[in-house]
N, C-alpha and C positions, 0 to 999 in steps of 0.2 A: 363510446363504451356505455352499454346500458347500466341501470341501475343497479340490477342485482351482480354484474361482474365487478363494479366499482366497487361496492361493499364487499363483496369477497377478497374484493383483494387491499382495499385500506383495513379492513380488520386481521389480514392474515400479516398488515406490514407492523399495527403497533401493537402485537399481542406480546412482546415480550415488556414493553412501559407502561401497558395498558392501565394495568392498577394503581401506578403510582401517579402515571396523568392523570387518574379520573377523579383520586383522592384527590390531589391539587387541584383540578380545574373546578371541581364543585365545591371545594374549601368541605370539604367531606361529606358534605350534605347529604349524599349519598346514601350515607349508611344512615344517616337519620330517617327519611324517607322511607327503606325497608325496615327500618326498626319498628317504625309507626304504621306502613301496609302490615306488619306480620302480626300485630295486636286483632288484625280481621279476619285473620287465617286459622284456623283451627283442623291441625294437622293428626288423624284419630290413626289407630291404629289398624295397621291392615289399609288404609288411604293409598292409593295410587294418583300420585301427584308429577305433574310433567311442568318444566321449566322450560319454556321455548326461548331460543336466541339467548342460551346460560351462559355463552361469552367463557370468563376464566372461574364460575364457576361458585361466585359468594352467594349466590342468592340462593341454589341449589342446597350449598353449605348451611344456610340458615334453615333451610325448608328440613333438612336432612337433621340435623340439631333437633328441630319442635317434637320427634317423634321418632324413635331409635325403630319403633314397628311400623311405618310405614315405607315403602317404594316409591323413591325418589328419581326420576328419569330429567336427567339434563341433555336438551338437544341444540347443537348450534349446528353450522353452515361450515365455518370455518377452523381448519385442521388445527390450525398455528394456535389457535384460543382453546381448541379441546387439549390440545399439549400441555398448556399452564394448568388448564382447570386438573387436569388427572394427577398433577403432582400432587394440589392443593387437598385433593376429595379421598386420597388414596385410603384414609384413617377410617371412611364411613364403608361400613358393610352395605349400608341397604341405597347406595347412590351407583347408578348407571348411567355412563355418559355413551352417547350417540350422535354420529354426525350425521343430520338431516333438514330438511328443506323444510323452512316452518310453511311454506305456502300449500304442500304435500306433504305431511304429515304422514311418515311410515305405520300408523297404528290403527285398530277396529276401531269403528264407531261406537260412542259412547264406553269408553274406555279409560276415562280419567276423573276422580271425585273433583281435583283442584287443577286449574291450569295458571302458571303463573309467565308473565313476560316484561323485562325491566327491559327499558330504556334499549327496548329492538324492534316493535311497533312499525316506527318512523322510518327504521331501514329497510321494509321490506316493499313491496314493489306495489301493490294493493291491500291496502289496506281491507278494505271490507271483505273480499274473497278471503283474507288471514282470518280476519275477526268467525267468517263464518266454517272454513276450517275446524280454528278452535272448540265452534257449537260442535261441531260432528264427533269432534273424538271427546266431547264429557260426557259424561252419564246422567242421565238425568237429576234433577238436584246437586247437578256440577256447581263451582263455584269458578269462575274469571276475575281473574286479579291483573291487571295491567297498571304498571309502573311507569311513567313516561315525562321528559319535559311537558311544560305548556305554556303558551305566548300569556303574559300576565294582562288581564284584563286592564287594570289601572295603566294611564297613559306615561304617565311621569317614570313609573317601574320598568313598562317597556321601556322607554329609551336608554336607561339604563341596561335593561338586559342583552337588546340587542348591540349595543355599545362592546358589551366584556361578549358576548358570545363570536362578533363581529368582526375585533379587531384584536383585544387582548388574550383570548384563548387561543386564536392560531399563530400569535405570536409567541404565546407560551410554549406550544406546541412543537412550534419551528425551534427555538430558543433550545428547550430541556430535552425532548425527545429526536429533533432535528427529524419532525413531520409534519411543516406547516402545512402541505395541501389536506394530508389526513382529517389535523385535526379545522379545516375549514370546513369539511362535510358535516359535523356536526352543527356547526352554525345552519348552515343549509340546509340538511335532514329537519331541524328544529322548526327553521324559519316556515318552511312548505308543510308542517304537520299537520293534523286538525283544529280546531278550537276542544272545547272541553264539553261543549254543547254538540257539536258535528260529530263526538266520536261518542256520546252520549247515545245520539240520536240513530246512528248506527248497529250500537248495538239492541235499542230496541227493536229495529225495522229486523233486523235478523230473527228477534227472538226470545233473545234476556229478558230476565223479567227482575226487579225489586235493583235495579242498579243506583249505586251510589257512588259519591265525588267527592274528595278528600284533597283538597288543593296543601299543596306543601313551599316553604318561603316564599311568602307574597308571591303565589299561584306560576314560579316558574317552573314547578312540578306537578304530576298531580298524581291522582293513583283513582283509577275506573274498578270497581267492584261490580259482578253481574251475577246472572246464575241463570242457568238452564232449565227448563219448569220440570217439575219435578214429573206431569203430567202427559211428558214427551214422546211420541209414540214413532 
């Protein structure tokens, strides 16, 4: 099974636990992490903002929250995660959910002020054709927000991380949700990701320009800030 069917279909099997695994599995850190990316985010009115791989739909929810006048567009892959999110979003007037392919992006170019993607990066099939994707559909002076695990440079913390990521999360997995292969992939997805410098580096070779790194609990997270020159023709 390739990549992108495998994900399709481990995230269409634990979108009904999905929230309450990923609260437990990150001890909530989670919602720290985006509490800390959305201090970078300045959501203006009239802003057209896209959430690729919005999954059940919190981050979306936050983005939609910063700014009652801007268009909020949540797009994932997967039906069973757009079901959860629409119950969760039904309250916000200005949020659209769509299911689409983040690697083909259904939208013009240059078409988005903010492009935001939590912790779906890693699942998608190439990395740097997404990252360049995402250039195409901002406008210029866009702003790229990426949320993502990352292997912690310090040696002692890796082994720790990959210890709980390794053994005790799809145990958890198997255990609570009764998904250990599911949530194995995330170990996996994690382990094969970028460094912090290689998806740095990426996004400048595309493009970005003024990009910044925000490493989160001893750098097993981190959050990539870019922007699109404002100069873009």
């Amino acid at each position: 099974m390739d990549k992108v069917s495998r994900v399709h279909k481990i995230f269409n099997a634990v979108s009904k636990d999905y929230d309450k695994m990923n609260n437990l599995i990150s001890l909530n850190q989670h919602t720290i992490w985006r509490k800390k990316t959305m201090t970078e985010i300045f959501v203006k009115d009239g802003c057209k903002v896209l959430d690729v791989c919005c999954g059940t739909g919190d981050w979306t929810i936050q983005l939609a929250s910063a700014n009652g006048n801007a268009e909020i567009t949540g797009l994932d892959f997967s039906e069973n995660m757009l079901k959860v999110a629409e119950n969760k979003v039904s309250e916000f007037d200005n949020i659209k959910l769509i299911q689409g392919n983040a690697m083909e992006l259904p939208f013009d170019d240059n078409t988005f002020n903010i492009l935001t993607i939590g912790f779906g990066l890693r699942n998608l099939p190439d990395f740097k054709k997404a990252v360049e994707e995402f250039y195409r559909v901002l406008a210029p002076g866009g702003q790229l927000v990426i949320l993502e695990t990352s292997i912690p440079d310090n040696k002692l913390i890796y082994t720790g991380f990959d210890f709980y990521f390794g053994k005790i999360m799809p145990f958890m997995g198997g255990v609570i949700a009764h998904k250990k292969e599911e949530y194995t992939w995330l170990y996996e997805s994690t382990s094969d990701f970028l460094t912090k410098k290689s998806l740095t580096d990426i996004l400048t070779t595309t493009g970005y320009i003024n990009t910044k790194v925000i490493p989160h609990t001893l750098g097993t997270a981190a959050t990539h800030i870019a922007y699109k020159p404002l100069d873009y023709l």
